[in-house]
C-alpha positions in Angstrom: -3.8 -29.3 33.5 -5.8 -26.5 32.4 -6.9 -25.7 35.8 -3.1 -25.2 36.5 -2.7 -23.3 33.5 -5.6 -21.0 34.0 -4.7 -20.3 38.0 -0.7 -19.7 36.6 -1.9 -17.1 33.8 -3.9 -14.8 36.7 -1.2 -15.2 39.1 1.4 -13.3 36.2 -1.7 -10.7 35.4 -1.9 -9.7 39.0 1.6 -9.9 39.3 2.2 -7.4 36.6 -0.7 -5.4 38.2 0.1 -1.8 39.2 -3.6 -1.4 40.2 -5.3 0.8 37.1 -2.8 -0.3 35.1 -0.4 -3.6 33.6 2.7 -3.6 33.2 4.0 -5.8 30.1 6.4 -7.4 32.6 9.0 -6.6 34.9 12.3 -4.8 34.0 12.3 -5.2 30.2 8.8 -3.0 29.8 8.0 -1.0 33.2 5.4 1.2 31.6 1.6 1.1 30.4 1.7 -0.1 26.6 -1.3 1.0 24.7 -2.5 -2.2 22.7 -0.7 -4.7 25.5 -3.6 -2.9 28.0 -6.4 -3.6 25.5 -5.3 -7.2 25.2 -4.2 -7.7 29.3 -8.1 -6.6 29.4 -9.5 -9.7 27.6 -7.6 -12.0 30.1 -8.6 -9.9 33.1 -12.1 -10.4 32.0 -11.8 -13.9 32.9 -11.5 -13.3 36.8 -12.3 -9.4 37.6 -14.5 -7.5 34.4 -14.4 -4.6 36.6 -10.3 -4.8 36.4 -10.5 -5.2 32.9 -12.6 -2.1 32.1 -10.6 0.0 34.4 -7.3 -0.9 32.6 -9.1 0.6 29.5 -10.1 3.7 31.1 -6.5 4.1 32.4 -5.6 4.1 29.0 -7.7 6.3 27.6 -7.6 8.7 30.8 -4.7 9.5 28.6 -5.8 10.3 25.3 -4.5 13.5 23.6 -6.9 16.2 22.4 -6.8 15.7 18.6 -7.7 11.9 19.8 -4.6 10.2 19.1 -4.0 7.3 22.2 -0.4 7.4 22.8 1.3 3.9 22.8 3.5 4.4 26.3 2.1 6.1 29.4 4.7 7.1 31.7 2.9 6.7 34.8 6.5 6.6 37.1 9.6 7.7 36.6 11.8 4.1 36.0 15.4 4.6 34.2 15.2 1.1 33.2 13.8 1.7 29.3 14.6 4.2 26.5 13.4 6.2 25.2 12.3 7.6 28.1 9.7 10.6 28.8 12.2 13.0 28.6 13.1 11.7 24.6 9.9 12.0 23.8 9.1 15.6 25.1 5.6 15.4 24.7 4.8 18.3 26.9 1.8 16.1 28.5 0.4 16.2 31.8 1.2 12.7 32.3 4.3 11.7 30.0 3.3 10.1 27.1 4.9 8.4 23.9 4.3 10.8 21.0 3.2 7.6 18.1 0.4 5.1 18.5 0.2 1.5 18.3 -2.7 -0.9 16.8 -6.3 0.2 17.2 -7.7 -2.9 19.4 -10.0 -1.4 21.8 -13.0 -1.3 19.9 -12.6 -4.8 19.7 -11.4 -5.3 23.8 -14.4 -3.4 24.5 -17.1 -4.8 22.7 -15.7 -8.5 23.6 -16.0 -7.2 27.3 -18.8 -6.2 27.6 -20.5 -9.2 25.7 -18.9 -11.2 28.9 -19.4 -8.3 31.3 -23.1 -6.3 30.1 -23.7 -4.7 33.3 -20.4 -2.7 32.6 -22.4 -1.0 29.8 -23.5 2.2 31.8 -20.4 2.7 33.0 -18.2 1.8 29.7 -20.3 4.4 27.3 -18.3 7.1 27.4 -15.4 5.3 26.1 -17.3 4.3 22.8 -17.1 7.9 22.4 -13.3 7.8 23.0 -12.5 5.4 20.7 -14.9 6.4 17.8 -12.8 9.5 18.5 -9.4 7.9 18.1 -10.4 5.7 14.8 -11.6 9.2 13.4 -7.8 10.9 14.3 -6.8 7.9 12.1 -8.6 8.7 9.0 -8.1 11.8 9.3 -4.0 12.4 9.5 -3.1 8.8 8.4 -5.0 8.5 5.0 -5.0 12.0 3.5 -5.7 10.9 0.1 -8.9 8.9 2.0 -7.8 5.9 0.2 -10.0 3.9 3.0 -6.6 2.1 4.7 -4.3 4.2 6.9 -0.5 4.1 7.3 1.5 4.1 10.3 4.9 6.4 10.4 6.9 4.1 12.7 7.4 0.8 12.9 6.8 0.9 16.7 3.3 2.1 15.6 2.8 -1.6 14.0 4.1 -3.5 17.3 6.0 -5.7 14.9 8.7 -3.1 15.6 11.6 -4.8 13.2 9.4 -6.6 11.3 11.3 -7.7 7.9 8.4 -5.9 6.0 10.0 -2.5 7.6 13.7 -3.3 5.7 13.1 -1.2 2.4 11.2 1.9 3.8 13.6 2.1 6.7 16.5 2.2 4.5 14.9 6.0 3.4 15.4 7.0 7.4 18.5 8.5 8.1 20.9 7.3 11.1 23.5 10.3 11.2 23.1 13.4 13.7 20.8 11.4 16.4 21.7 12.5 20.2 24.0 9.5 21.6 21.6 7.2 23.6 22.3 4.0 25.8 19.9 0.9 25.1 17.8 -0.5 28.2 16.5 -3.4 26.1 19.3 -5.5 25.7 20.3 -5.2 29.4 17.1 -7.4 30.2 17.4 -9.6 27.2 19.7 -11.6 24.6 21.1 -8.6 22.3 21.0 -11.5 19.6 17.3 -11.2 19.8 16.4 -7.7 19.6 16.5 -5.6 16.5 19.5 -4.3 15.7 21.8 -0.8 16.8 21.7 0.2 12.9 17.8 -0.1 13.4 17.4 1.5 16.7 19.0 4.8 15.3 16.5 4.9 12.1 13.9 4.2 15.2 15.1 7.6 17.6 15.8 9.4 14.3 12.2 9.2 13.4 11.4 10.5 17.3 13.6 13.1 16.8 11.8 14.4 13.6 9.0 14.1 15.3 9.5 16.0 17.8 11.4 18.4 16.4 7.6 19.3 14.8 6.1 19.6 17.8 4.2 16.5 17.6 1.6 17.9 15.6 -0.1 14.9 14.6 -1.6 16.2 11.3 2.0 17.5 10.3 3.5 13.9 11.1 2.7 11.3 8.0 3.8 13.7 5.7 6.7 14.4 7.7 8.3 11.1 7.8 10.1 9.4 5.1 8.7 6.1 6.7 4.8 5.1 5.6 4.0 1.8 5.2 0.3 0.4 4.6 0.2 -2.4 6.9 -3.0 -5.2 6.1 -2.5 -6.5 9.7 -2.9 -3.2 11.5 -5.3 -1.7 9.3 -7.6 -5.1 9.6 -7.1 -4.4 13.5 -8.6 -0.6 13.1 -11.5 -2.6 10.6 -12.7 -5.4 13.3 -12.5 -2.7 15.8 -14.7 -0.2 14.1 -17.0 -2.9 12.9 -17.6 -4.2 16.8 -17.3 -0.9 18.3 -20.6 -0.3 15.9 -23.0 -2.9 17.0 -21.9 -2.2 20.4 -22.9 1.4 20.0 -25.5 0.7 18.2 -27.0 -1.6 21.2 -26.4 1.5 23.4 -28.9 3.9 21.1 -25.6 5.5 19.6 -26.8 5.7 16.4 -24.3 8.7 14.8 -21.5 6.7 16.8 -22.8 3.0 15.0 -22.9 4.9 11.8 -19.6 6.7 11.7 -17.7 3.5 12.7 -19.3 1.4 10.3 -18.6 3.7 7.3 -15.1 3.8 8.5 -14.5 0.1 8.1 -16.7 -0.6 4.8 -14.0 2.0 3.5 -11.2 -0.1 4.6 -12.3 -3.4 3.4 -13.3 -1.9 0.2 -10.0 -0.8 -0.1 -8.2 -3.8 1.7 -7.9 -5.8 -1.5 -5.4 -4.3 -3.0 -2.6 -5.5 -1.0 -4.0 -9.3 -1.8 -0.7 -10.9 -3.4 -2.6 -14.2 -5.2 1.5 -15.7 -5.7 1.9 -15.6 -1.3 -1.3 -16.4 -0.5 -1.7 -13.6 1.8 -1.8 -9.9 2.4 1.4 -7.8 1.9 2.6 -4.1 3.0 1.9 -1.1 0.9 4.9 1.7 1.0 3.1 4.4 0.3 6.6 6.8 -0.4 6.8 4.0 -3.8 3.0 3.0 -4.3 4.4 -0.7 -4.4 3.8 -3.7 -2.3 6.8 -4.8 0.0 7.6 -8.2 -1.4 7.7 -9.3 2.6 5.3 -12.5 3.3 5.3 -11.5 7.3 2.5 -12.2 9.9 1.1 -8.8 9.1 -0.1 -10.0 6.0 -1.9 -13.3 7.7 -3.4 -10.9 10.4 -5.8 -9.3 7.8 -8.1 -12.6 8.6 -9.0 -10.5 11.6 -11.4 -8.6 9.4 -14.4 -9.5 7.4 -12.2 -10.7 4.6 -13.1 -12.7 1.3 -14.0 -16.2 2.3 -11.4 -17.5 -0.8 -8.7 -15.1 1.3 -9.4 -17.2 4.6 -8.9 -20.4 2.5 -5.4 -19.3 1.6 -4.0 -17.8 4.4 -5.4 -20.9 6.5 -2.6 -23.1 3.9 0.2 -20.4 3.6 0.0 -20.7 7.4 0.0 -24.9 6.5 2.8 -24.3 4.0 5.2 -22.9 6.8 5.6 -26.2 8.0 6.8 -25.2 11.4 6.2 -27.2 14.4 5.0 -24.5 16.3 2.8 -21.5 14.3 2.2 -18.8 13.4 5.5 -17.7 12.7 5.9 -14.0 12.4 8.3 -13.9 8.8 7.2 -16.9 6.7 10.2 -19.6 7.0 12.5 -19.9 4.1 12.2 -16.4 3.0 14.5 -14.0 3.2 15.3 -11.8 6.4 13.7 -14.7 8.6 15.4 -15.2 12.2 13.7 -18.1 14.2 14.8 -16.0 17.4 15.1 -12.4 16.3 11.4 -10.9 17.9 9.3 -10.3 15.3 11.3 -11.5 11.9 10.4 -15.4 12.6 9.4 -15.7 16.1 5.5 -16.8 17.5 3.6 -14.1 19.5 0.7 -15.7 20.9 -1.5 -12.3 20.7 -0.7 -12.4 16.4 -2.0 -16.3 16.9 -5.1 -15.2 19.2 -6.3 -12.7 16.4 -5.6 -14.6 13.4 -7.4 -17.4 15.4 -10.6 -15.4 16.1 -10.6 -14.2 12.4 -10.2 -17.4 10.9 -12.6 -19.0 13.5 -14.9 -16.5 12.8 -15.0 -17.1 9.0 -16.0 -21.0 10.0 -12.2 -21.6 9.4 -12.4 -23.6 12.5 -10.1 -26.6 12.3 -7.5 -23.8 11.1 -8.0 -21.9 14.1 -7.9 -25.2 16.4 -4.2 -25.9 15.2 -3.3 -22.4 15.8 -5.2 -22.8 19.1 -3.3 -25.6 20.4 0.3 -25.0 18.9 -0.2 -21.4 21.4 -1.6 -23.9 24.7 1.7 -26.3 23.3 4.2 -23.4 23.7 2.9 -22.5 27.0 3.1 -26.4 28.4 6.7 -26.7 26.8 8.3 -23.6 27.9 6.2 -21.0 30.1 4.6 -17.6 29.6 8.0 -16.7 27.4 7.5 -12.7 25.4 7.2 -14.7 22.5 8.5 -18.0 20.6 11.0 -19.8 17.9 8.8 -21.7 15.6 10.7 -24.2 15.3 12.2 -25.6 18.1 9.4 -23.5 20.6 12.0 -21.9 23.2 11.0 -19.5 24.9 12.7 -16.0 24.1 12.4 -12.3 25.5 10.7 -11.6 28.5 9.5 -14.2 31.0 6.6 -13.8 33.1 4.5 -11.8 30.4 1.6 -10.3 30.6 -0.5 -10.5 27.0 0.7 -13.8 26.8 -0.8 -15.1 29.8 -3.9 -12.6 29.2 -4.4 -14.5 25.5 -3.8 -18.3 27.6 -7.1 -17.6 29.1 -8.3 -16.6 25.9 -7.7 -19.7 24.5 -8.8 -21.6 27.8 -12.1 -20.5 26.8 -12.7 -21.2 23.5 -11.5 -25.1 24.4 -14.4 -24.9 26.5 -17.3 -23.8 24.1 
């Protein structure tokens, strides 16, 4: 069976192939998503390294200047999402989204090359790159250098309508937007996306944005949305903390040093959005200095990072304490706001389960992990390589034929194995 898995997951990743590039899937996403690429790299690995670096380097191929990594390239011209390059305005050479998404690259790199070593010549300068792009972060996304950064959109998070986003959003106006037709719900079950009233806060924040010319520095304190997330800010930490040995393996000593700093700042500052009563991490808005009372996946995906070994303990049983057949849910059951189908306010995403995995495994949380490990292979063997899961009953929802899913299938292929 895991032959036939294994041989199914490469057949969507080279279907979705668009040859330096992977598309998340057909119709629904036609573009190159920036932490979908890093991800679709870690399954590539698995049967072509070479493939896998290259859809890096496509990515960042693209990076702006200031060393932001947009989180759409517009590499064709396809009608069939919005917004589109021409809502976004970016003025690049190659159309770009004007936002980011979460910093895993460091990560997809380093775990790359540990598979892949005699990529190492030709993967160098991109340790450069992303040193450059975790730098940007610290830079315009924590100005009071608090050590954790914030993220201005709730695309930025890829949890885009996460129910941690509900009481910062509500600060984001919907009135005087430019009328706009949807693409998303054409391809999928309206019933499952986010909602109109939340796809006008989402274009209004675009259209600020580029109203300022997308100067990046000029954006945080520009939007009236900026939210701490633990998830995404344990993301930048793991990334920066591999990114470091593997520079520091390459003689890139100022490189090793810089990222390293970079993450002991963030995990000396991660603590503070420990909530001891959820057993888990929880959002910071940083517009109210208070922690969004929202016990989301976000919160669980801090065990990515070098967190306390009493944190792992109780996220491993708050992820028990769900009590769903099939984890890790994405909004903790029970709680308010939670939609077993609605993308990410209930729903499974096996890329949120492959991370929280590694962490956990990592910490020697390993029968934790295992579960998680096998609830992902059980959604797969029930109901395909679906865009992403309801916890409870494990249907398959969104897109079909997906890429990261089938990228993090042979992720989890392997680690049966070891």
């Amino acid at each position: 069976m895991s032959d036939a898995l294994q041989s199914a997951a490469i057949e969507i990743l080279k279907m979705n192939d668009r040859g330096t590039y992977t598309v998340p899937t057909k119709g629904l996403y036609p573009f190159q998503w920036n932490w979908d690429s890093c991800l679709t790299a870690l399954g590539q690995r698995h049967f072509d390294p070479l493939r896998a670096l290259t859809e890096i380097e496509t990515l960042f191929a693209h990076q702006w200047p200031c060393g932001m990594v947009p989180h759409i390239i517009f590499h064709a011209r396809d009608d069939g999402y919005f917004p589109g390059p021409d809502v976004w305005d970016c003025r690049r050479p190659v159309p770009t989204s004007g936002i980011t998404q979460p910093p895993v690259a460091g990560f997809a790199l380093a775990r790359l090359l540990d598979h892949a070593p005699e990529l190492g010549a030709r993967a160098r300068p991109l340790v450069e790159r992303i040193t450059a792009w975790h730098r940007w972060f610290h830079a315009t996304r924590d100005p009071q250098a608090s050590g954790l950064v914030a993220i201005i959109h709730p695309w930025e998070s890829g949890r885009d309508n996460s129910v941690d986003w509900d009481i910062p959003f509500e600060r984001v106006p919907t009135n005087g937007i430019a009328p706009y037709t949807r693409r998303d719900t054409q391809h999928a079950d309206p019933a499952h996306r986010p909602t109109k009233e939340q796809y006008d806060r989402y274009i209004w924040l675009v259209e600020r944005f580029r109203s300022l010319g997308w100067q990046t520095d000029k954006l945080h304190d520009a939007s009236p949305f900026q939210v701490v997330d633990p998830g995404f800010n344990a993301i930048l930490i793991r990334s920066c903390l591999d990114l470091a040995a593997l520079a520091e393996r390459m003689g890139e000593q100022a490189l090793a040093q810089e990222n390293r700093a970079m993450a002991e700042r963030g995990l000396s500052a991660l603590p503070a959005l420990w909530s001891e009563p959820h057993g888990q991490y929880l959002c910071l808005d940083r517009s109210t200095g208070k922690l969004i009372d929202s016990p989301s996946s976000g919160g669980l995906l801090a065990a990515f990072a070098p967190i306390p070994p009493k944190h792992v303990a109780r996220i491993a049983a708050t992820i028990d304490g769900h009590g769903t057949p099939f984890r890790v849910a994405s909004h903790a059951p029970g709680n308010e706001g939670f939609d077993a189908k609605r993308y990410w306010r209930g729903p499974v995403w096996l890329v949120v389960n492959y991370m929280i995995a590694d962490g956990l495994a990592r910490a020697g949380a390993r029968d934790a992990a295992n579960a998680i490990t096998q609830a992902s292979l059980d959604l797969i063997h029930k109901n395909g390589f679906a865009e992403y899961y309801d916890p409870l009953t494990g249907e398959g929802l969104g897109g079909t034929q997906f890429t990261w899913t089938a990228a993090m299938v042979l992720e989890f292929l392997s680690l049966e194995t070891v």
